[in-house]
C-alpha positions in Angstrom: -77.7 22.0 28.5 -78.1 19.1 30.7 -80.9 17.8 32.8 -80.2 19.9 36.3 -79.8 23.2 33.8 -83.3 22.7 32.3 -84.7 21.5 35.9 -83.8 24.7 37.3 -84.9 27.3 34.4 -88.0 25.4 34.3 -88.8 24.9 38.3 -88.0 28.9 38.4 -90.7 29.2 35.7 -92.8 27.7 37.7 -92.6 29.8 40.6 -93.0 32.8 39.3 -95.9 32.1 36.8 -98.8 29.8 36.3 -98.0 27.0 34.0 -100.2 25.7 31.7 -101.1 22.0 31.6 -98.2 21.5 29.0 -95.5 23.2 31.0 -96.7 21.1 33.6 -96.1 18.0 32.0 -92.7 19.4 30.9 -91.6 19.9 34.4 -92.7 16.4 35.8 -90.9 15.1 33.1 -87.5 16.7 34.1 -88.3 15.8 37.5 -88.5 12.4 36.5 -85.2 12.5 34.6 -83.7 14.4 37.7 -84.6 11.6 40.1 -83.7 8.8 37.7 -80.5 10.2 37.3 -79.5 11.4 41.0 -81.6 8.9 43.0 -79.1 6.1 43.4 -76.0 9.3 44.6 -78.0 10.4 47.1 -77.4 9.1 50.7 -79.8 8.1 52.6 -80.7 9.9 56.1 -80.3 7.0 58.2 -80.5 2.8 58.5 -82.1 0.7 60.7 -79.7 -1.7 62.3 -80.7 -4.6 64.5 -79.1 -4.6 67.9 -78.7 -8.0 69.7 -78.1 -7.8 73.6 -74.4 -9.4 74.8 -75.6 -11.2 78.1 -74.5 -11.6 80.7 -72.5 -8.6 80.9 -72.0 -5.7 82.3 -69.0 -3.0 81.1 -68.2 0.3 80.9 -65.5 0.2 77.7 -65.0 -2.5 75.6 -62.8 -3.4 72.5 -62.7 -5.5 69.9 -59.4 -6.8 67.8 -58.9 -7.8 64.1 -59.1 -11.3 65.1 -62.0 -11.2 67.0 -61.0 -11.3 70.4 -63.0 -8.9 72.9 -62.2 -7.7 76.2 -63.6 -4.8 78.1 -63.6 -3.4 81.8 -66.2 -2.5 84.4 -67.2 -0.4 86.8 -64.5 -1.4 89.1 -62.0 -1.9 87.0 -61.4 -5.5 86.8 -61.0 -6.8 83.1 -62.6 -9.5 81.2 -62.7 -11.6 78.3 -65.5 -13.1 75.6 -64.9 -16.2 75.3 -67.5 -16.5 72.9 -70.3 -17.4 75.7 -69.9 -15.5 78.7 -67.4 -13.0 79.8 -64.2 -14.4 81.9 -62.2 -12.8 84.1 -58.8 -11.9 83.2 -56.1 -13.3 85.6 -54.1 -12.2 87.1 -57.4 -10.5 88.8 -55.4 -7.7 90.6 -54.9 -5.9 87.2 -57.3 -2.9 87.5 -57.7 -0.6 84.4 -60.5 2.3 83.4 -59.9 1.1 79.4 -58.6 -1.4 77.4 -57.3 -1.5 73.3 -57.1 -4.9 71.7 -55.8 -5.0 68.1 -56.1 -8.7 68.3 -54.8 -11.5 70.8 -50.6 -11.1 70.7 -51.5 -6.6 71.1 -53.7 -5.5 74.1 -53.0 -2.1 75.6 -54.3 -0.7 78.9 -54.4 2.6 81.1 -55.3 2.7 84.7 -57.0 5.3 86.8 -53.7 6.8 87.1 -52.9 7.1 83.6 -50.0 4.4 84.0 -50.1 2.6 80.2 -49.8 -1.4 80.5 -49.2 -3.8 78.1 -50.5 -7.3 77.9 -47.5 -10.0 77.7 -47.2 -13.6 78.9 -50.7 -13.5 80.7 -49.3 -10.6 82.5 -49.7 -6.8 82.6 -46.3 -4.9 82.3 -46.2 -1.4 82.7 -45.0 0.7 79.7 -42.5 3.3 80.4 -43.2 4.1 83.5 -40.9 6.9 84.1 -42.5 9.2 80.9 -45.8 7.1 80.1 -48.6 8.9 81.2 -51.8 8.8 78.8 -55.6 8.7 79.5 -56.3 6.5 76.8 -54.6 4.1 74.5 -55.2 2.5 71.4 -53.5 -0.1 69.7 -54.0 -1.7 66.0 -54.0 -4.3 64.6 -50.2 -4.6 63.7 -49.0 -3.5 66.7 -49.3 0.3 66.2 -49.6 2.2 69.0 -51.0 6.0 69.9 -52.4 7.4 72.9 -54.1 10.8 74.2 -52.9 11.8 77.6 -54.7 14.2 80.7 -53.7 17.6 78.6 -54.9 16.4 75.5 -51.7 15.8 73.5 -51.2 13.1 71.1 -48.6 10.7 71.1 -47.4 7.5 68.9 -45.7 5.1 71.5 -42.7 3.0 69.3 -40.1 2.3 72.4 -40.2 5.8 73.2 -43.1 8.5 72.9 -43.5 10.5 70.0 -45.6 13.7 70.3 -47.3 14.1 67.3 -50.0 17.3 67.8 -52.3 18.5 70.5 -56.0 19.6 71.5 -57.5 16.0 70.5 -59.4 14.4 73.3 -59.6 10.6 71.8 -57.7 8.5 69.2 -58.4 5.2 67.2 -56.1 2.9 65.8 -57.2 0.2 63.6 -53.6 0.0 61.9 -50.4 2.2 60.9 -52.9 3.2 58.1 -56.1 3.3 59.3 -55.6 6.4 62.5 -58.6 9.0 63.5 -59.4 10.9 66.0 -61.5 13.4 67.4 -60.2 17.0 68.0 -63.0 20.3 69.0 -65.7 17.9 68.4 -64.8 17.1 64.5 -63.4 13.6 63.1 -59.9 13.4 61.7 -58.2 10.6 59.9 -54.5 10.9 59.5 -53.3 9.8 55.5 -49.7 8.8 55.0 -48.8 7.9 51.6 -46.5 5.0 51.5 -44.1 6.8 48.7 -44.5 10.1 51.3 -43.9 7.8 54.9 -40.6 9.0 56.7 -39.8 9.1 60.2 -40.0 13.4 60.5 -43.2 13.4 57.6 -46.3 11.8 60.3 -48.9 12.5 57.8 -51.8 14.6 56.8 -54.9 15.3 59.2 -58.2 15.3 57.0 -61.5 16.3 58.1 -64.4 14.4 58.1 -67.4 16.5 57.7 -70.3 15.6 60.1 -72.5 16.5 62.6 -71.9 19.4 64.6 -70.2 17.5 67.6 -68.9 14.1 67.6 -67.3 12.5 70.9 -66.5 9.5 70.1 -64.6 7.5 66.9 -63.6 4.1 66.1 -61.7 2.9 62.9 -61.1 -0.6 62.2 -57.6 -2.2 60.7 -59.4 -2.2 57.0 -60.3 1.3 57.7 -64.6 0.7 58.4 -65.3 3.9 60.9 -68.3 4.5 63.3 -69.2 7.2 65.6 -71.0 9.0 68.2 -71.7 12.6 68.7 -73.0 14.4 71.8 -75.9 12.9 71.8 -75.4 9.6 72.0 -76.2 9.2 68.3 -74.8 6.5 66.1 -72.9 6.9 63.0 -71.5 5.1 60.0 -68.9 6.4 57.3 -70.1 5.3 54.2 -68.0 5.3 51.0 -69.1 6.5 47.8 -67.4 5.3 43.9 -65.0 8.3 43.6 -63.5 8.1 47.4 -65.8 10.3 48.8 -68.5 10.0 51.8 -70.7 10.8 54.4 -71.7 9.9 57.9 -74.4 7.8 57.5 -77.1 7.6 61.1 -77.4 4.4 62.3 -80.2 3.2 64.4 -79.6 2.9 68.4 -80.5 -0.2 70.9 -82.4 1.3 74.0 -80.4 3.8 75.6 -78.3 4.5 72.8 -74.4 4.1 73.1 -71.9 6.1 74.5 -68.6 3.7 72.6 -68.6 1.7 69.7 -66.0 -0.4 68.6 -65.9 -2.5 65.0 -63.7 -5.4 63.5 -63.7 -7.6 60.7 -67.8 -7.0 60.4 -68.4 -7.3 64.0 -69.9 -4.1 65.6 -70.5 -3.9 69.4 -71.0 -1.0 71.6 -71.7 0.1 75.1 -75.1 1.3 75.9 -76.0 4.9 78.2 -78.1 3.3 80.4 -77.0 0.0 82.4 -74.1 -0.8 80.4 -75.2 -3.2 78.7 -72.9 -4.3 75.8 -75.0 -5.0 72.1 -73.9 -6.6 69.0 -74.3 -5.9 65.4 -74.5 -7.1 62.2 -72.5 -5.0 59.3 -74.1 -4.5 56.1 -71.9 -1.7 54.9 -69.4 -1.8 51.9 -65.8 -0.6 53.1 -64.0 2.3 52.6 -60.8 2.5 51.7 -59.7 6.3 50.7 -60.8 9.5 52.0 -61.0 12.7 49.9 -61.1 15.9 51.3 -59.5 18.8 52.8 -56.1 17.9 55.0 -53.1 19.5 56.7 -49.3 18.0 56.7 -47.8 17.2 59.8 -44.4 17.3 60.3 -43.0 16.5 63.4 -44.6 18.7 65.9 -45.6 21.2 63.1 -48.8 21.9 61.5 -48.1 23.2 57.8 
């Protein structure tokens, strides 16, 4: 019989007699064991996170690559760059986009209010496809990978020509071909493609991510560290347990809270829901690197 067993019959004792002093001591004794033995599995309920202040600085959307380089776009559009000081201005200055994607400095994506996709090449925007590119948002990784959402919702992987891959998802993250999520009806998905399974029909498996009731916002970096935000403006880590599994860990907010947050090689910065301020982090966390749970294959355009 092992130590949960004996807490239970005991604890049910308990409460529905009146233990003497001896079954007493019994019971704080398996309570001790209990906690000596579960204490260090079970997560905490939230962390406190210091939250430094990116000034000057004022952007709707920002992004941060693999490398470290930043960008991000304000309220009218214009783009600009950290250059580890202050935020430049990205020439040429006519470029107006609503969001930017940097998986480091040689792959930074773009849409514009129009849901035209641009790429960054030669210190100049080029339009992507213009006849059949229409997405709301983009998101490149680190490697190049690309995926996008567009104004209906459907999901697409952009490699010279776009690939639909499913529907009803309302924003994507890439951090690399490996490291995908995304957020479909409020829930957090990250696609899984074995490198023995990888063909060009076999996409991958979908697997859920259990959370809060309504996430609306997911970032994943290119070695697979994922934060979040739910409806609330709430921030949230993925934290890994031994055996592959995890939970969504709540992370403390700067004032206003954020409404984005984007990671990278242990940098964390975000978007804040009041002036727009962008903040900074330090990460604490250890990585994860495999996900365990429930999934569905896709194939194609299917859902098996």
């Amino acid at each position: 019989i092992n130590v949960n067993t004996k807490l239970k019959h005991h604890l049910l004792f308990f409460l529905n007699s009146t233990p003497s002093n001896q079954m007493k001591l019994i019971i704080l004794s398996y309570l001790i064991q209990a906690i000596s033995v579960l204490g260090t599995s079970c997560p905490p309920q939230s962390q406190i996170l210091d939250w430094n202040q990116i000034t000057p600085g004022l952007l709707n959307q920002i992004s941060i690559g693999s490398d470290g380089t930043m960008m991000g776009v304000n309220i009218l559009q214009q783009i600009f760059r950290w250059n580890d000081n202050d935020w430049s201005p990205v020439t040429p200055n006519d470029g107006r986009l609503i969001q930017v994607s940097v998986g480091n400095a040689n792959n930074i994506w773009g849409v514009s209010e129009n849901d035209a996709v641009f790429k960054w090449n030669d210190n100049n925007w080029s339009q992507v496809d213009p006849t059949d590119g229409r997405l709301k948002q983009v998101s490149v990784g680190s490697d190049g990978t690309v995926w996008g959402v567009n104004a209906n919702h459907e999901l697409y992987k952009y490699s010279n020509n776009y690939l639909f891959i499913d529907h009803g998802f309302s924003q994507i993250s890439v951090g690399s071909a490996s490291n995908i999520c995304g957020i479909q009806s409020g829930k957090v998905y990250k696609l899984n493609v074995p490198s023995s399974q990888a063909t060009a029909d076999n996409i991958g498996q979908w697997t859920h991510i259990p959370g809060p009731p309504l996430f609306k916002y997911v970032d994943i970096s290119a070695d697979g560290d994922m934060w979040a935000i739910d409806t609330n403006n709430n921030i949230y880590r993925y934290i890994c347990e031994s055996d592959g599994s995890g939970y969504w860990l709540l992370v403390s907010s700067p004032d206003g809270q954020l409404t984005q947050i984007e990671s990278n090689n242990g940098i964390v910065v975000g978007v804040n829901s009041g002036s727009s301020y962008i903040f900074k982090a330090t990460d604490k966390y250890p990585k994860c690197k495999s996900i365990i749970s429930g999934s569905r294959r896709l194939i194609m355009n299917e859902q098996v």
